[in-house]
C-alpha positions as CSV (number, residue, x, y, z in Angstrom):
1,X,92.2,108.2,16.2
2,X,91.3,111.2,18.5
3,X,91.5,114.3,17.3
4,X,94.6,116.1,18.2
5,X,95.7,119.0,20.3
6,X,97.7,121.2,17.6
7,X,98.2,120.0,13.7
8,X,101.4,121.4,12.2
9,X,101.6,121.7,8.6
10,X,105.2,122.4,7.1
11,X,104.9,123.8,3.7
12,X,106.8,121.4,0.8
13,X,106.4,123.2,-2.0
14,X,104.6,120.7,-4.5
15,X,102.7,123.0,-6.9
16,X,100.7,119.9,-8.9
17,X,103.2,117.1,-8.9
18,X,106.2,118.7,-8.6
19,X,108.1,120.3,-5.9
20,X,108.5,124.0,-7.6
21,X,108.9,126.4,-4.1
22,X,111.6,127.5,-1.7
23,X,110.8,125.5,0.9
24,X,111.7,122.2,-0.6
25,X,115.3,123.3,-1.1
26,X,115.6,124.8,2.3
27,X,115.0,121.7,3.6
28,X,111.4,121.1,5.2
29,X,111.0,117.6,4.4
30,X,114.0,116.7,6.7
31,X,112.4,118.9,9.1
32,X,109.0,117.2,9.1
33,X,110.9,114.4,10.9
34,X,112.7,116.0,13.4
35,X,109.4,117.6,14.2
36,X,107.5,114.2,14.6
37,X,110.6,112.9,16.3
38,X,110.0,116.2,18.9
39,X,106.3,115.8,19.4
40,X,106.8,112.4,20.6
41,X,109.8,113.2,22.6
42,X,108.0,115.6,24.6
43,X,104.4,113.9,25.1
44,X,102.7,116.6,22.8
45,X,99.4,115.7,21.9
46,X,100.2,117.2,17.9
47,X,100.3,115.5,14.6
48,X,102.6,116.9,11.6
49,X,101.4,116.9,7.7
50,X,103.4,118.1,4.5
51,X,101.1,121.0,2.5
52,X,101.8,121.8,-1.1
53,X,103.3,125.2,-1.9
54,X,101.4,128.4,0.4
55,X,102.6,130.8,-2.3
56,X,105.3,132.5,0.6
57,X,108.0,131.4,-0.9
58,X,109.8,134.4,0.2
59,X,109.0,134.0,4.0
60,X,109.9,130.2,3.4
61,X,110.0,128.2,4.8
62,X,106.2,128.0,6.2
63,X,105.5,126.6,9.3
64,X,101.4,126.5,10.7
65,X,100.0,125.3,13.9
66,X,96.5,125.2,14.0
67,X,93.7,125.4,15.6
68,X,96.0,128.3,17.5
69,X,96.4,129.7,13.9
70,X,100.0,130.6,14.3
71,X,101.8,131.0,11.1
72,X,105.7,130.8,11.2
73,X,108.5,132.0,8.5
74,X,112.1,131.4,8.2
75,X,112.0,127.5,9.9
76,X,114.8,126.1,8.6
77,X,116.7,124.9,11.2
78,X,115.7,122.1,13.7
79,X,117.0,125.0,16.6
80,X,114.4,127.6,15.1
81,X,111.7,124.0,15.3
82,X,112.6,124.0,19.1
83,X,111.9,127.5,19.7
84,X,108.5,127.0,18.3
85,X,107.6,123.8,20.4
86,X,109.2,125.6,23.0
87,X,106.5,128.3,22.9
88,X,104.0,126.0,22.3
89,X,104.6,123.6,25.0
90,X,103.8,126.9,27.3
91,X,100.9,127.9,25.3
92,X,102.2,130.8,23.6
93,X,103.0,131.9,20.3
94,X,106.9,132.0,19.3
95,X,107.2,135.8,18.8
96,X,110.6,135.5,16.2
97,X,109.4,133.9,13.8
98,X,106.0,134.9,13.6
99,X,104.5,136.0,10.6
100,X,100.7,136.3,11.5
């Protein structure tokens, strides 16, 4: 597998073996397949992985796109997802729901 252009990682909340966090009840593993479902959709070179908990459970829930190092909070809707690829797809940072 060739490395890819941008790895997101969607924050699930497991703290040991046991989903604890915010995110997991706001919804982020049904998120993490709409998400894979948009990278194919629109020929993003991107691959998607589950985190356990980032400890900002208040921001929740946590969305990171790396190596561009942009950290998201509040993506809990598929709408706020497509914003994000959106931005990304241009090569820009999604300014609303940026946390860092």
């Amino acid at each position: 597998m060739a490395k890819p252009e941008h790895h997101i990682f969607v924050c699930s909340s497991f703290r040991g073996t046991e989903a604890k966090g915010k995110c997991i009840k706001k919804g982020t593993l049904n998120l993490v397949s709409y998400i894979e479902e948009e990278i194919t959709d629109r020929g993003l070179d991107a691959m998607v992985s589950t985190t356990g908990c980032l400890k900002l459970c208040d921001e929740g829930p946590i969305l990171i796109i790396y190596p561009q190092g942009y950290w998201y909070k509040s993506v809990d809707s598929e709408e706020i997802v497509d914003e994000i690829l959106d931005a990304l797809e241009k090569g820009e940072q999604c300014a609303e729901y940026r946390m860092y």
